[in-house]
N, C-alpha and C positions, 0 to 999 in steps of 0.2 A: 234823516239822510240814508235811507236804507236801501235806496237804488245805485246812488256809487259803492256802497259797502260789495252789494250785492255783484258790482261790474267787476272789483278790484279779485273780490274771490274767484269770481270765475274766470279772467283772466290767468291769476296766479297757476288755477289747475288746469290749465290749457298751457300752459308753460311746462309744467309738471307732467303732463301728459307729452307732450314734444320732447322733453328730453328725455323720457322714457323709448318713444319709439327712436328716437336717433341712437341709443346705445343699442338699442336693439339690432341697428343695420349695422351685419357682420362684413367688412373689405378687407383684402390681404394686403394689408400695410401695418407691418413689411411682409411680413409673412403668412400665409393661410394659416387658418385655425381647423382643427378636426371634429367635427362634430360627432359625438359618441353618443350610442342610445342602446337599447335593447332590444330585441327583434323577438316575436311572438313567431308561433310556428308557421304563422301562414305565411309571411317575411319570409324568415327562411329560407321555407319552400320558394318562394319568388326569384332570392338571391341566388340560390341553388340555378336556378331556370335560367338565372341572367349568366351566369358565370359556363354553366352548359353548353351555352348555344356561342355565347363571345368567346370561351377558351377551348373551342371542339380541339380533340384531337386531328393534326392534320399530318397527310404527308405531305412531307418538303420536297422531297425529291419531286411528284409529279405536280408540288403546290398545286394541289386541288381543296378545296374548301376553305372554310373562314379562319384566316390565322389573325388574330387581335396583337398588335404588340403593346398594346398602352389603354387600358378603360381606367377613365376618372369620373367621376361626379360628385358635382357639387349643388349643395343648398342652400339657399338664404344667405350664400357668400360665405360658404363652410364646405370643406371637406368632407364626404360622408362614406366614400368607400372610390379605391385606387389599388390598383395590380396594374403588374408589367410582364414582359414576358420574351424571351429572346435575349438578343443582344439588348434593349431598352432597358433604361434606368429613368429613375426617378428624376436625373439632371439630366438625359439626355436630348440634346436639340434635334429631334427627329423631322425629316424630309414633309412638310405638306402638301407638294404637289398643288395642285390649284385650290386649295384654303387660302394661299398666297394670297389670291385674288380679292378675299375678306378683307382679308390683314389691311392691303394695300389699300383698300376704299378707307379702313379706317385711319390711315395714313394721310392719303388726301381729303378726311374729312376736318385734320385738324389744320392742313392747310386753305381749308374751303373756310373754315372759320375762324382764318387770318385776313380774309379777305384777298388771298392770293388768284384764287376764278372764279367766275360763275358756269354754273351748267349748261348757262346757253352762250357761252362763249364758245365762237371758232377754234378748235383744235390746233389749229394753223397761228391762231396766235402767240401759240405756249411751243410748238416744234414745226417750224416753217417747209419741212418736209412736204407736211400734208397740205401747203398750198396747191396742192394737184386735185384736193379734194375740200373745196371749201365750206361744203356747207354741214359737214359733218363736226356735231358739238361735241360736248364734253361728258355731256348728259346721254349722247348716245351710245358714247365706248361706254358708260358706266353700266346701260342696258344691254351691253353687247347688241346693241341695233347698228350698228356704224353702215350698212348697207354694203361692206366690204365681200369681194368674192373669197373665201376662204374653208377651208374643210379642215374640221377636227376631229382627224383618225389620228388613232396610236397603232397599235400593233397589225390592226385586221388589216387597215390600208394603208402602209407606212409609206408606197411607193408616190401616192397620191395628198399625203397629208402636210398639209399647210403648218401645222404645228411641229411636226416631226422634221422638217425642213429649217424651220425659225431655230428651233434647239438646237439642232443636230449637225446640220448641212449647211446650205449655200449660205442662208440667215441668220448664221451661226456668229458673225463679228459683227453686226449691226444690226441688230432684231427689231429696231425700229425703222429702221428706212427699209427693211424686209417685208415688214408689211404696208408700209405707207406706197411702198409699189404696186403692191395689188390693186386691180380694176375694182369698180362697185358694181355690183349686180343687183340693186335695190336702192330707192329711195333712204337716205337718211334717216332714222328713225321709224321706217313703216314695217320693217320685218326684225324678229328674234331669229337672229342665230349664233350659237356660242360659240366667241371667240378667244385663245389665249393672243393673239394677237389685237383686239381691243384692251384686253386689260394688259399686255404691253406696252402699249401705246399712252397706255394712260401712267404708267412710267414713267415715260420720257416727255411726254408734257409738264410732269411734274417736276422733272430736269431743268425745262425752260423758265419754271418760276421762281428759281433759284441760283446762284451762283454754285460755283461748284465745290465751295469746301461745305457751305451750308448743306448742299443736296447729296453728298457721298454717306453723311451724318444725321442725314434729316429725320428717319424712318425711328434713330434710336429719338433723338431730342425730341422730336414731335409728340411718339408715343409708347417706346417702350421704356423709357427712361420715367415720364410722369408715372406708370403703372408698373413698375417695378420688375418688370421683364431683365432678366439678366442671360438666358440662352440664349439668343436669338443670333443667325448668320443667314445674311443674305446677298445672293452671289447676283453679279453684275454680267455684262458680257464686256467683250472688250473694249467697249467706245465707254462704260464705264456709268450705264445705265442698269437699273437694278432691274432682272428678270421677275417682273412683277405679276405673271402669272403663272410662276409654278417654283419658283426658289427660295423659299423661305423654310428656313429651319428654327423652329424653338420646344424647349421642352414641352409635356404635358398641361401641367402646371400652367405655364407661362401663357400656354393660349387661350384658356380656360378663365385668363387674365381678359382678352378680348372679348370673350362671350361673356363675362360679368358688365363690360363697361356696357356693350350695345345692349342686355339686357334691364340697365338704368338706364338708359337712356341716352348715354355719350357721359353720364356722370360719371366720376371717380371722386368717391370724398366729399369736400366739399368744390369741387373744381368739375364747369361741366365742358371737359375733353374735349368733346365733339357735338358741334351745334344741335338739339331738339329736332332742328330743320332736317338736318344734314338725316339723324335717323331713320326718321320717317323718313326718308327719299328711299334711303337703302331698303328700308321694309315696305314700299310699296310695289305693286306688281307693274309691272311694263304697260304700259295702257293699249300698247297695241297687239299683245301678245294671242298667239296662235296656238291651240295644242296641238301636238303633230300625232296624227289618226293611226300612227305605229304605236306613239306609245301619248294617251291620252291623260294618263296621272302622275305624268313629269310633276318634279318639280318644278314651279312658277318662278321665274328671274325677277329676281326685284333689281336696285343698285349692286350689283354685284354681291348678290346673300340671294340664296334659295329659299320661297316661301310656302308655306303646305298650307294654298290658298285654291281652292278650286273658281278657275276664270273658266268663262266661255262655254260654260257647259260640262267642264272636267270637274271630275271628280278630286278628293283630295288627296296630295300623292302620299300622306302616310295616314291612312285614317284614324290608326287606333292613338295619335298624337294632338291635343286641340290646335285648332286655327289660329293661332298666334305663336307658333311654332317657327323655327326661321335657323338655317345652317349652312355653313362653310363648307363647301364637302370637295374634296381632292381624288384622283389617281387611285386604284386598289387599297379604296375604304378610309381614307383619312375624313373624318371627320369633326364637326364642331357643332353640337345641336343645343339649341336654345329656349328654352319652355318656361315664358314669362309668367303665364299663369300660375304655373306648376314649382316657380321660382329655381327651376334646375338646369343647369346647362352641364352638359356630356360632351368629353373630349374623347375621341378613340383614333389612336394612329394602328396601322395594319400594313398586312401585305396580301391583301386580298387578290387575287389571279383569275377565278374560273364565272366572277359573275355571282358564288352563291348568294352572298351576304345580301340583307334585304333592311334597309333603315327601318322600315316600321317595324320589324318582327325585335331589335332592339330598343327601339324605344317604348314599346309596347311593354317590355319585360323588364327595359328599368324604370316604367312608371310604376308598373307591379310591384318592386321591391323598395323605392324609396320615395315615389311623390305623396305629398299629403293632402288629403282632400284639405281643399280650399275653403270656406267659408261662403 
């Protein structure tokens, strides 16, 4: 009988082996763990470089240069090195600006794997507004394709800016029927152009899929509650829809919580979050995307996540980061970077002002100082 002997053993050490590697995967439940090691001089020297360039000395008064208020990173779903700086604190639920946008896909991702829409569902069916516009889906705010007329200036063309309008001004008590006014100047889906007013929009669809105690609650039940988020505030406009592209606040920490989930996969634990499907949507690139011949090594829109994928001929826009690189990125430098590979993801909140700051020249210097070559 020496071929069942021979199955049962190696079964048993393939048991053995599996629960070896599942102890091995580190989650912050409940709380993160720190990873602690030793750093040889060339480290050091790296950490030295990272800390350099992310905590320059800056003046405030004419804020010019890279002011950091927040670098985290994390490995293998550990803590490896964290400073703050300013007013931020270690619990402080700081402003992402349009990270929001992240967050919020992964919000509707847990809804998308309740079976609440599909992508190619009418807009119009979840917020009857956009009956004006019927053929714009779900799948296209998520590309920011909606074909929507809309311009997104901040400061240089305030008088002009579609966004700066929706926040501020006329659009200011109904941000969704604000933009569900606007004309289309393009085909549904056939052109990239970034809107806070598609991922608005996709707010308040997310409104129509729910009643209204469900949906004021939904953002924490869905998924900061499963992943243990405890800063988070996110501010509505007055009809009481959540400003889903640019208001969300949570600590360092907390978001660093999202970039662990999307870099498993939508997994947390043993519970998987957010649908396989659903990630890969967000990680793939727009298929109809354009690079615009100003600036040629954008980063590539995926589902609302930027990916450092060169389409079309572009190059990649962070090079010294590998191509399965993919981030959140917000307003004067908020940041969420994610490096499956490399198993690291980087949270960095700022007040950056004058343009210096340059994502690859950071991520390039915290591969230097903490990623481990791979195998």
């Amino acid at each position: 009988m020496p071929a069942p002997i021979l199955s049962r053993l190696s079964f048993a050490l393939l048991l053995c082996f599996a629960s070896i590697t599942a102890h091995a995967e580190h989650w912050p439940i409940p709380d993160w763990s720190t990873q602690t090691s030793s750093h040889d001089a060339a480290q050091q020297s790296a950490l030295a470089a990272l800390e350099d360039y992310a905590f320059a000395a800056r003046d405030d008064q004419s804020r010019k240069g890279v002011r950091t208020d927040a670098l985290l990173v994390v490995r293998d779903g550990q803590i490896v090195y964290e400073r703050y700086a300013g007013p931020t604190k270690v619990d402080t639920p700081h402003l992402t600006w349009s990270v929001s946008k992240s967050i919020f896909a992964a919000v509707l991702g847990v809804a998308y794997g309740q079976g609440r829409f599909k992508l190619d569902a009418p807009v119009a069916d979840y917020y009857p507004p956009m009956a004006a516009h019927p053929d714009i889906k779900m799948g296209h705010l998520l590309n920011w394709a909606s074909g929507l007329d809309w311009e997104e200036d901040y400061e240089y063309a305030p008088l002009k800016s579609s966004v700066v309008a929706m926040l501020y001004t006329r659009g200011r008590d109904d941000m969704a029927a604000f933009v569900a006014n606007h004309p289309s100047d393009a085909e549904p889906g056939q052109r990239f152009r970034y809107s806070s007013g598609d991922s608005t929009m996709l707010a308040a669809a997310l409104k129509g899929m729910l009643d209204a105690e469900q949906y004021k609650n939904y953002p924490w039940t869905a998924l900061f509650e499963p992943l243990g988020i405890k800063s988070a505030v996110w501010e509505t406009d007055p009809t009481g829809t959540f400003v889903g592209s640019s208001y969300a606040y949570m600590s360092a920490r907390d978001l660093a919580r999202v970039g662990l989930l999307m870099q498993r996969d939508g997994r947390w634990g043993e519970q998987q979050l957010l649908p396989k499907a659903w990630v890969d949507f967000n990680l793939t690139a727009f298929a109809n995307y354009q690079p615009d011949p100003q600036q040629p090594n954008a980063a590539v829109p995926g589902g609302q996540w930027w990916l450092n994928q060169g389409v079309n001929g572009s190059g990649k826009p962070w090079p010294d980061a590998p191509q399965d690189s993919f981030a959140a990125l917000g307003h004067w430098g908020q940041s969420l970077y994610v490096i499956p590979s490399k198993k690291l993801i980087i949270v960095r909140y700022a007040d950056d002002r004058d343009g210096s700051y340059n994502h690859n020249q950071l991520l390039k210097l915290a591969q230097a100082a903490f990623a481990r070559v791979q195998p």
